[in-house]
N, C-alpha and C positions, 0 to 999 in steps of 0.2 A: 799171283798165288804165293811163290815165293816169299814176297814183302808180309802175308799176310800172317802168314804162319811165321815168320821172326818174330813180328810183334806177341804174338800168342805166346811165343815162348818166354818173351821178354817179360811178358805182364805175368805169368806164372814161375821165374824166378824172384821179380822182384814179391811177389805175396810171399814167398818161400823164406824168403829173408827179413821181412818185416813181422813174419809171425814167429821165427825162432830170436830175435831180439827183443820183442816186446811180448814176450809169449808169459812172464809174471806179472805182469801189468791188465792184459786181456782176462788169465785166469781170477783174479783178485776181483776186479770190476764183476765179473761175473756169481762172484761164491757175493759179495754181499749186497750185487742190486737186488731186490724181488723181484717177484714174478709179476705179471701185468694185470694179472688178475687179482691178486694183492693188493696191488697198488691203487686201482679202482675202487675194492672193495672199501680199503682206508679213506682213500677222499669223500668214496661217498657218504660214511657213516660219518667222518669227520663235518664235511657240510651239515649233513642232517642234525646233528647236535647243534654247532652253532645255531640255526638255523633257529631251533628252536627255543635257545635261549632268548635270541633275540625277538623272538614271538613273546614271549612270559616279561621281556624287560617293557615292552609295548603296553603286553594288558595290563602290568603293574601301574605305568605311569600313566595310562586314560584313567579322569574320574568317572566314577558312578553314578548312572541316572539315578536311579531309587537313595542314594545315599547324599549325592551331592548336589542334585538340583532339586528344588523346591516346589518347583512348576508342577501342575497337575499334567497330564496329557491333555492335548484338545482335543475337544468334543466336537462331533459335525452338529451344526445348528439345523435348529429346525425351524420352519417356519411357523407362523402363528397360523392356527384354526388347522395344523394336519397333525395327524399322528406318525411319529416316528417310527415304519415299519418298511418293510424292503421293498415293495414299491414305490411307497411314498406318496400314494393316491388320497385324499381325505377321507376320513369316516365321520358323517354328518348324521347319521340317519339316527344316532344315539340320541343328540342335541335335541332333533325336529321330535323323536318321542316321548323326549321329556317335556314337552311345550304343549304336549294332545293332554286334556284334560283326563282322569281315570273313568273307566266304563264302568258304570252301574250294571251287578248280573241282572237279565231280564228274569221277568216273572213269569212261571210258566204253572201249567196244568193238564189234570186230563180230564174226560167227561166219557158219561157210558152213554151217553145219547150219539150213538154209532151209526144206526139206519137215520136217526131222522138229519144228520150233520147230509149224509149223503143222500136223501131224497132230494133236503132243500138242495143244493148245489149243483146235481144231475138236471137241473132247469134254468143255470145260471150259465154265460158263456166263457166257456173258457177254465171253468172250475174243474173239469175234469179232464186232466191229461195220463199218457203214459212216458214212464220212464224205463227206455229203456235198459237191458244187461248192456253194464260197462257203462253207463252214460249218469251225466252229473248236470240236473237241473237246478237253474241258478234265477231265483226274483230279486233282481233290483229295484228297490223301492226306498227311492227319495226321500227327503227330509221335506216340507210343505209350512209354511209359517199359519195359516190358515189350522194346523191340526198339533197337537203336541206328544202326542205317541202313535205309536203304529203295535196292530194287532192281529195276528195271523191262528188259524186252523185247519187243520190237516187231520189226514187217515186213509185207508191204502185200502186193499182187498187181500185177502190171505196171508201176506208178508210184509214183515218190517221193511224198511227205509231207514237210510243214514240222513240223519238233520244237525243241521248246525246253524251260526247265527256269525257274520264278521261286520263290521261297521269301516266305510270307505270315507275318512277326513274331507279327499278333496271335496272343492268347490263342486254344488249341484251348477248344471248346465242344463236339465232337462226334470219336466215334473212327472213326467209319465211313468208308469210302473212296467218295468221290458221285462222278458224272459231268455236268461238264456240256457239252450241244451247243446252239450259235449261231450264227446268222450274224456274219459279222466285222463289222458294224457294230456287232450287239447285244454283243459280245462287246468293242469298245472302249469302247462308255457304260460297263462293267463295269469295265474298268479306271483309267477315269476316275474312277470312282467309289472305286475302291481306292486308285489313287496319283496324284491330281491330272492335269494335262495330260499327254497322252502324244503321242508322234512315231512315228506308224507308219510303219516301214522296209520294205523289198519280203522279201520271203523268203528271196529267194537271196540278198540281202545282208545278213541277220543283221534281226532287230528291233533297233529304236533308241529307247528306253522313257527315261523319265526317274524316276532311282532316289526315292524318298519315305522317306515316315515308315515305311510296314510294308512294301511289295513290293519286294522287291530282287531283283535279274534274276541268274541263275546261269549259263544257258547260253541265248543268245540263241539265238532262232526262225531254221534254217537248211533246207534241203531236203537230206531224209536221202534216200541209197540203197538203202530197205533194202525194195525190190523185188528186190534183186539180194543181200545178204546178211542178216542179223538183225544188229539195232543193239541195243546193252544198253548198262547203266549201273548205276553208285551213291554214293550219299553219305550221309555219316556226318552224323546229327543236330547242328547247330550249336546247336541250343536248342530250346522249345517253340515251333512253329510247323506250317504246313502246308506240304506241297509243292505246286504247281501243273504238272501236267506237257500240254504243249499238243501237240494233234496238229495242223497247219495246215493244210488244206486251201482258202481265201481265195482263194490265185491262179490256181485252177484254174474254168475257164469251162462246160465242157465233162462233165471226168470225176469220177466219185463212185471214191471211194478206200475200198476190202475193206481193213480194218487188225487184224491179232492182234496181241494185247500182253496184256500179264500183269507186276502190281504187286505186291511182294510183298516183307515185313518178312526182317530177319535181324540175330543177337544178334552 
């Protein structure tokens, strides 16, 4: 204990002597270093400037794309037969509709001979069906080398009908003349499925179909009067194809629609 506290004392004279000796040297040192917060402050600002000189002597001494290369940018290549669009899928269906011959409008009419269209008929099979609310009757009726137009008439009982007329390119596979009935839902997956996206229009303003590779629209979906006279038609084969002729009944909520009609070739 003794020894410990000499040293204690030793060490606290000798500081006593080293700072009354050198005590203008410590004050001096002191009045003109700065403060440390000063000090930082200056390098950092001083960095920062360099710093950014030497950013400006850089962008000065890169050349200029736009000014000093010549070169266009590259372009991504496209392949042949696609269109350059963000999937990158082909659009053909432009091509194959310019290749379909144009549709001559069919030639249509009406006739006041109204009971006797539906006497004769109401003895024939099959000439009189209903169409139901909401449902959309569809006659497919072939193309035949034997016949060179096809000729159709209709008329209902108390209420109009949606009719319309679309012509199907593909290849005939069958000569038979089918029916088919659907609801207008089931009946647009159909057409989706024949001519890609479609635009269903209201009835009394015409359907509004977007033309394709095979379906092409003849006489757009209208509400016929032919509650009130007999509506007929025909058209002259434009090539190997089907006809599609639609009876519409979709907009109706309410009532089923009594429909006579009768399909039928001529040379």
């Amino acid at each position: 204990m003794e020894r410990i506290d000499t040293t204690e004392e030793l060490q606290s004279r000798l500081s006593s002597l080293s700072f009354s000796a050198f005590s203008g040297i410590t004050s001096r040192q002191c009045e003109t270093r700065p403060a440390d917060s000063r000090l930082q402050n200056t390098d950092l600002s001083e960095s920062l400037s360099q710093g950014q000189v030497k950013m400006n002597e850089t962008t000065e001494n890169t050349p200029k794309l736009s000014e000093d290369n010549d070169e266009a940018p590259a372009e991504p290549v496209q392949r042949e037969g696609t269109v350059g669009n963000s999937s990158g899928s082909p659009e053909l269906s432009a091509e194959i509709k310019a290749q379909m011959p144009p549709l001559d409008p069919p030639t249509t009419w009406t006739s006041a001979a109204l009971k006797e269209l539906k006497a004769k008929l109401r003895t024939e099979k099959d000439s009189v069906v209903t169409v139901y609310r909401g449902d959309i009757m569809t006659v497919h009726v072939p193309t035949v080398p034997e016949a060179k137009k096809v000729c159709w008439e209709f008329a209902t009982d108390g209420y109009d009908i949606g009719f319309g007329i679309y012509f199907d390119w593909t290849p005939v596979t069958t000569r038979s003349i089918t029916v088919h009935i659907s609801e207008s839902s089931d009946d647009e997956d159909e057409e989706e499925e024949l001519e890609g996206p479609v635009m269903n229009g209201d009835v009394e303003k015409g359907s509004k179909s977007q033309a394709n590779s095979n379906l092409a629209e003849m006489l757009p979906v209208y509400r016929q009067d032919c509650h009130l006279s007999v509506h007929g038609g025909s058209h002259d084969f434009p090539g190997e194809g089907t006809y599609l002729l639609k009876f519409d009944n979709s907009y109706s909520l309410w009532r089923n629609k009594t429909l006579y009609y009768r399909v039928y070739y001529s040379a």
